[in-house]
N, C-alpha and C positions, 0 to 999 in steps of 0.2 A: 389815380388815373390821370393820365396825361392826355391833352388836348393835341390835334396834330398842327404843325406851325405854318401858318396861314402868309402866304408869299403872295407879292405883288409885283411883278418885275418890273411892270409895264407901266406902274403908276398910273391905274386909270381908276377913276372917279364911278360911286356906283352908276351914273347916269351915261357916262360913255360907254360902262359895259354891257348896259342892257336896251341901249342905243341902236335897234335893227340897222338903219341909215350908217352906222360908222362901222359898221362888222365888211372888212371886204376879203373877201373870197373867190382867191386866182386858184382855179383846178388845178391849171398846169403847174402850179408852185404846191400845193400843196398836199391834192391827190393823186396824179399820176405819179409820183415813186412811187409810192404803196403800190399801186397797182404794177406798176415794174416788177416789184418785187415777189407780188402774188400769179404775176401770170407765169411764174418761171413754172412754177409746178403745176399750176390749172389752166384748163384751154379757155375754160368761160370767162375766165379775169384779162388772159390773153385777148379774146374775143372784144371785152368789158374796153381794155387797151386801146384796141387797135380804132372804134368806134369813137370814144373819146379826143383824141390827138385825130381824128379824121379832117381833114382842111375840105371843107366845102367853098362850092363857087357863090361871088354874093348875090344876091337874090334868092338864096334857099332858106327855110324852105319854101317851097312853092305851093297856095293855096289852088287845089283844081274845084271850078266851080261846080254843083252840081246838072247833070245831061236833063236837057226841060225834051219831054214829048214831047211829039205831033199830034 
């Protein structure tokens, strides 16, 4: 029985890879194809899409505080 062959492209050290702080994570670079790809056929990934890649104005979101009685 053979072992499967254990590759390291990236040359990272077990500390850099289980490093939360050095893991970084662009949506637009990495989830949005996939989702491209999935909304061709689905409305909800389409939907998923369109949400995602949304450009909001800055100051969003906006906390409303809550209505005090009389």
């Amino acid at each position: 029985m053979s072992s499967p062959m254990v590759t390291n492209p990236a040359a990272l050290t077990a500390e850099e890879y289980f490093n939360p702080s050095s893991m970084h994570f662009i949506v637009s670079e990495q989830v949005v194809p996939i989702i491209d790809l999935m909304a061709i056929s689905n409305a909800l990934f389409a939907k998923l899409r369109d949400f995602i890649t949304l450009r909001l104005p800055p100051g969003f979101p906006v906390k409303i505080g809550e209505r005090r009685r009389s």
